[in-house]
N, C-alpha and C positions, 0 to 999 in steps of 0.2 A: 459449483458451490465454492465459497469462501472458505479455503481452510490456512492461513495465514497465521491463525492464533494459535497453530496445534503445533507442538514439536515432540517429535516421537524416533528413535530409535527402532532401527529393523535391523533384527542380525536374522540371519540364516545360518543353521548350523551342518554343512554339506553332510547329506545322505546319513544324519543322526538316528533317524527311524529303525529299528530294530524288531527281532521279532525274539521268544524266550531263547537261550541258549544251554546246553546243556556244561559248558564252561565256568557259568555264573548261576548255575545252580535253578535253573530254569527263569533265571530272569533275564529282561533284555539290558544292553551297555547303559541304557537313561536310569533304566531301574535300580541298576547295582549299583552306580558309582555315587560315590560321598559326594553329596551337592550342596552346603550348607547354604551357600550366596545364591543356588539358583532355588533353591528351597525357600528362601525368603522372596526371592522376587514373586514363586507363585502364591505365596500368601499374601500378597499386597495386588490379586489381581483374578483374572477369571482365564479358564482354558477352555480348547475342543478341540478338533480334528480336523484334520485337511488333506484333502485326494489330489495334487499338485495339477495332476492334468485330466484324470480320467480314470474310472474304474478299466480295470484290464489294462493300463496304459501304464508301461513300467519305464519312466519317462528319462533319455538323455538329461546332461543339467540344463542345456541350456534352452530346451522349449520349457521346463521343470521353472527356470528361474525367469524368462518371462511371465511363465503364466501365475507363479508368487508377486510378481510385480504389478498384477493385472492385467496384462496382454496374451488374448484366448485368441491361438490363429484356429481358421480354416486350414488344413492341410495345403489347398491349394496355393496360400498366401504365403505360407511359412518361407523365409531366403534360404535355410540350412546352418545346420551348426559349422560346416566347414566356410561361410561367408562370413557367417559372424568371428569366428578366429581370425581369418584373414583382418577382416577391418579391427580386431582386438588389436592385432602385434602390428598392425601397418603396411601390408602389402597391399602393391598395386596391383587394384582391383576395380576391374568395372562391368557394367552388365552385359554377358555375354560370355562371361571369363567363367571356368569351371572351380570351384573351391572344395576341398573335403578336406578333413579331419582325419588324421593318421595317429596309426600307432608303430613304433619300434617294436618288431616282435621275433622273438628266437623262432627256428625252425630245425627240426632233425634231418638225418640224411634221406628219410621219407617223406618231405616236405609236409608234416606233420606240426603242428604248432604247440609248442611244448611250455610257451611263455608270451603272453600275448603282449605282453611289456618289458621283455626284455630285461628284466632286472631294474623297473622301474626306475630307478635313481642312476643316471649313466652322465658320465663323465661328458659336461656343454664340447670338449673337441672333439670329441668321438662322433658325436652327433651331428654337428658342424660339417665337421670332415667327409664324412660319408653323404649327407646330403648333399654339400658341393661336388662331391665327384659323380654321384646319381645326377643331375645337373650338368655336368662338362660330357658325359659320357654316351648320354640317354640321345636314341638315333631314333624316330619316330618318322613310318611308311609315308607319312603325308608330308608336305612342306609347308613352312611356316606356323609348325607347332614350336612354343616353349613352354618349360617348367620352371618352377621356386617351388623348392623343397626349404622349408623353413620350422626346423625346431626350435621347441615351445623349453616347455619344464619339461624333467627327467626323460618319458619314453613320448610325448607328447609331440606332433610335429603335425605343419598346415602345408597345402601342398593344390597350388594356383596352375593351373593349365588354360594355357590362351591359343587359341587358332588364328592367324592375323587377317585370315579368308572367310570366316562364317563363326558364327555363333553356337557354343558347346552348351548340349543339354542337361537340366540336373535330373530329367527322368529314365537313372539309372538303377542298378542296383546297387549294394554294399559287397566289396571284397575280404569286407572283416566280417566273419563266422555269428558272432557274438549278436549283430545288433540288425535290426531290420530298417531297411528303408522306406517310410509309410507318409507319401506326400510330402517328403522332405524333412519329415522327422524321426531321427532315430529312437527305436523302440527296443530293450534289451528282449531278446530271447533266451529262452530257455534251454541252455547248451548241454553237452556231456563234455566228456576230459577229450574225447579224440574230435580235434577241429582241424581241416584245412584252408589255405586262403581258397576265397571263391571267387568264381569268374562275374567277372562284370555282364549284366546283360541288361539290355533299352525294356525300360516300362513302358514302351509306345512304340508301336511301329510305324515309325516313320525315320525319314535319315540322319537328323542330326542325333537322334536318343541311337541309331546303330552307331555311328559314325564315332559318337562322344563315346560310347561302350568299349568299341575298339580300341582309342586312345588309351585307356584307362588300363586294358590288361596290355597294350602292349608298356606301358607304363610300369606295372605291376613284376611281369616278365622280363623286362632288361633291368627294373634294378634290382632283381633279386639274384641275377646274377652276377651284375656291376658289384653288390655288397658281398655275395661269396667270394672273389678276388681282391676287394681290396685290403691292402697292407693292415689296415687299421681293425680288421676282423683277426687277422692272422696272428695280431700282436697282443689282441683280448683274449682269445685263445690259450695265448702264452702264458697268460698272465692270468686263466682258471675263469674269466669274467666270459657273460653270456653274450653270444654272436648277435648282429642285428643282421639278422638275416632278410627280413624282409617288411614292406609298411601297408602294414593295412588299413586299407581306404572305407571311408565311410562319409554317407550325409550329405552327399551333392548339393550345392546351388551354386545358382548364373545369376541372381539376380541381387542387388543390394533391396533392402530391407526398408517397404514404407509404412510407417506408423508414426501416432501422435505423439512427440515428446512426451516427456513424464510430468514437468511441472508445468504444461500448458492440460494435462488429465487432470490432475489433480488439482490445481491453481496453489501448489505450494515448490519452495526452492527445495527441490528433493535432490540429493546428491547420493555419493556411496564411498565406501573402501573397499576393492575389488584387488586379487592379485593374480589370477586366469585368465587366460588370454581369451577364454568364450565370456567371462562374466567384464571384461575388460570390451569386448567389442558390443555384448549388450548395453555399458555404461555409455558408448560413444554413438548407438546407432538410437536409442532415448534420449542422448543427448544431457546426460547428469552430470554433473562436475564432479571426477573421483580426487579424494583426498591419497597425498602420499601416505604412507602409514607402515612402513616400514619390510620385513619378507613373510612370509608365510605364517612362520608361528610366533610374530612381535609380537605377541596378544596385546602385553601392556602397552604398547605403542597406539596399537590400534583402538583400544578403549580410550586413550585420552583424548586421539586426535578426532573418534566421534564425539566425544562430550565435548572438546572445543567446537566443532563447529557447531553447537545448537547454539552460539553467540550470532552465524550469519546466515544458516539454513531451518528451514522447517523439519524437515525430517533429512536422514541418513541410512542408506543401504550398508547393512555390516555382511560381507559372506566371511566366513571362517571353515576351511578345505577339510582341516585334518579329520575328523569322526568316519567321510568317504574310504577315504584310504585303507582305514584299519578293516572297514565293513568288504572292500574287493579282496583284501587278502584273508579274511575269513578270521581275524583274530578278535574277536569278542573280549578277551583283557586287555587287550592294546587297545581297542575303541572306546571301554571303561576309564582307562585308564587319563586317556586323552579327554574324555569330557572333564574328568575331574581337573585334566589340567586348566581348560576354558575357564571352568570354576572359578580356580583360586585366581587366574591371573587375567582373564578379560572382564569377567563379569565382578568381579570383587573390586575390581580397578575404574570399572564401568563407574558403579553406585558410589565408590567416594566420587566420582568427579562431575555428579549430576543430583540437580533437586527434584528430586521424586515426585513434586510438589505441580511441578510445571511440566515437568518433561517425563511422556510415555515408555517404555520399554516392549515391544513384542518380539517375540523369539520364534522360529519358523523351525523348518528343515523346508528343502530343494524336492526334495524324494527320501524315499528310505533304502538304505544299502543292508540289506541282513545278513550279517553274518555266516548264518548256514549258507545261503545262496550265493556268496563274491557278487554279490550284486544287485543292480539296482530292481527296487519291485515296486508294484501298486499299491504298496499298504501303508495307510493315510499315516501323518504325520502331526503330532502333537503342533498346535498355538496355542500361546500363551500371549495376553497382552496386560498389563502389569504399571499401575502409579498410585501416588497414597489416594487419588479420588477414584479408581475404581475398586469396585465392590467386589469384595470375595465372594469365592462363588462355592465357599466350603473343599476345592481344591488346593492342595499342600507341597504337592513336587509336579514337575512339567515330567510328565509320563506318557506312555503309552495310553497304560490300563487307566491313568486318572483322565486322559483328555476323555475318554469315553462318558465317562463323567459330567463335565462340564458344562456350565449355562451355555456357552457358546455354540456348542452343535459341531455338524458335521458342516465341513464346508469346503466349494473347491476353490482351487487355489488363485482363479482369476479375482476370488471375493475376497480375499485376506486382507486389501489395503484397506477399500473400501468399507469393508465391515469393520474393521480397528477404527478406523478412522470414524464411521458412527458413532462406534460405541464409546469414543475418547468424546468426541463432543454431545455426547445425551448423559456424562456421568461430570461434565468439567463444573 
């Protein structure tokens, strides 16, 4: 289908989905927070609901943000969220090479996990440093094993293992507590406070899923205790800040990632603003052109440089991080507080710099992160799609309880372009 004529705006608002909190007075962060500008976008438009990946499927972002973008893998097809980081920040990577997705995380003198993030926001040499020396130090039983230990943002770090004699498997399991490995997609679980790292072990018995296994905790086990020695621990210590004791691995893949570009799906110039290094490697393995758009929370930045581009693109992928964050650390007025900032300064900034007239607005979430739980869950997630030609649908605020509501329905999340995209040309 021709859709050339359509220009439309997609933000995503990470892991905004909520559920009541006792904080906010039994309502969720969308519900309590003063939204005057996103108040009006839903009154110039229709909402519903959206299951990102799957009932029971409490979904990582980045199988979450492909399948908002429309792309529903097969577990078997899926690359993994640790390949997709790799190709996000640039390492060299090719089929055969092992990729996962790490975290920085404290550990007590019980090898007990006390901070799975480490104090989330850590100082780029601290992180640096200790991954190069994990790296210069790291002695592996087999020969011609290497590593790239390569941190991201705060406790976030990607971590590339190549064998120069045989091909490493991704049919392993996860060493971080927290998330399950299910055909190459991570799926949160449902944890308690006492977690320790786990051992790596082969979904398949055969030798390269033992062999790759191996690799992994001997991995796991020298540099957890390469980071209890070095200097750079010793001096965090000193200085009251949390150890980076050890990196938990998750989300294997070996293989790079084959699928349809975006604007060869859709037959429109679909670009994005991304500043994650998994929503960064989805924008490169789709093939989108990402706008610069300045750091995390530029908002205004990032509204202008979407409404500029509807001068040379059809549509635009917005992600916007912060609402995620406040939902892992459980603060329910800190996620209120942050939508309200979206408010004033992406989306108030959005509407001066676009005609409403011509150009679409839909507003998503990834997944929903709830507060009570620090994490991510299966419970759908407000759309809203929003221009003076479509038709209200008697819906007033992008909600929880109002998408329920909604003409739009229940929908998952491979349908979200596709059905916007109907619905913009059966109302234009």
């Amino acid at each position: 289908m021709d859709n050339s004529d359509i220009h439309m705006i997609y933000v995503l608002l990470d892991g905004v989905g909520d559920l009541p909190h006792p904080d906010l007075q039994g309502k969720t962060p969308l519900e309590a927070a003063n939204t005057p500008i996103l108040d009006k976008i839903a009154r110039n438009g229709c909402i519903g609901e959206v299951i990102s990946v799957g009932k029971g499927i409490a979904p990582e972002s980045d199988i979450a943000v492909f399948n908002m973008l429309g792309y529903k893998f097969n577990h078997a097809e899926y690359a993994g969220r640790g390949v997709i980081e790799a190709i996000g920040i640039g390492i060299d990577f090719k089929n055969g090479d092992l990729a996962l997705r790490g975290n920085y995380s404290t550990l007590n003198d019980e090898q007990v996990i006390i901070d799975r993030r480490a104090g989330r926001n850590i100082e780029k040499e601290d992180a640096e440093g200790i991954a190069k020396e994990i790296e210069e130090k790291i002695k592996f039983s087999s020969p011609g094993i290497s590593v790239v230990v390569s941190p991201t943002i705060g406790h976030r770090v990607t971590v590339r293992i190549r064998a120069n004699s045989r091909k490493l498997s991704s049919k392993i399991t996860n060493t971080d507590p927290a998330y399950s490995n299910i055909g190459g997609m991570g799926v949160a679980k449902a944890v308690g406070d006492f977690l320790k790292i786990e051992k790596c072990l082969p979904l398949e018995d055969d030798e390269d899923s033992k062999f790759t296994a191996n690799i992994v905790n001997e991995f796991s086990e020298q540099s957890i205790r390469i980071m209890k020695e070095s200097q750079i621990n010793k001096k965090r210590k000193e200085l009251g800040k949390k150890q980076l004791s050890c990196i938990l691995l998750r989300d294997a893949g070996n293989k790079y990632p084959d699928v349809t570009p975006i604007n060869e799906k859709y037959s429109m110039q679909f670009s994005c603003i991304v500043d994650m290094p998994v929503e960064l490697g989805i924008s490169d393995v789709l093939k989108m052109k990402a706008f610069e758009a300045g750091g995390l929370t530029d908002y205004e930045e990032k509204a202008r440089v979407a409404a500029k581009a509807m001068e040379t693109q059809n549509s635009i992928y917005v992600h916007l991080k912060g609402p995620d964050e406040f939902g892992h650390d459980g603060d329910a007025i800190g996620k209120m507080k942050n939508i309200e900032e979206i408010d004033q300064r992406f989306f108030k900034t959005l509407v001066e710099n676009i005609d409403s007239n011509k150009v679409a607005i839909i507003i998503s979430a990834d997944h929903s992160t709830p507060c009570i739980n620090k994490g991510h869950s299966d419970d759908p997630v407000p759309v809203l799609v929003s221009a003076d030609f479509i038709q209200n649908d008697g819906t007033t605020r992008m909600t929880e309880d109002q998408a329920k509501k909604g003409s739009i329905g229940l929908l998952q999340g491979a349908e979200v372009v596709t059905k916007s995209l109907e619905l913009i040309k059966s109302q234009t």
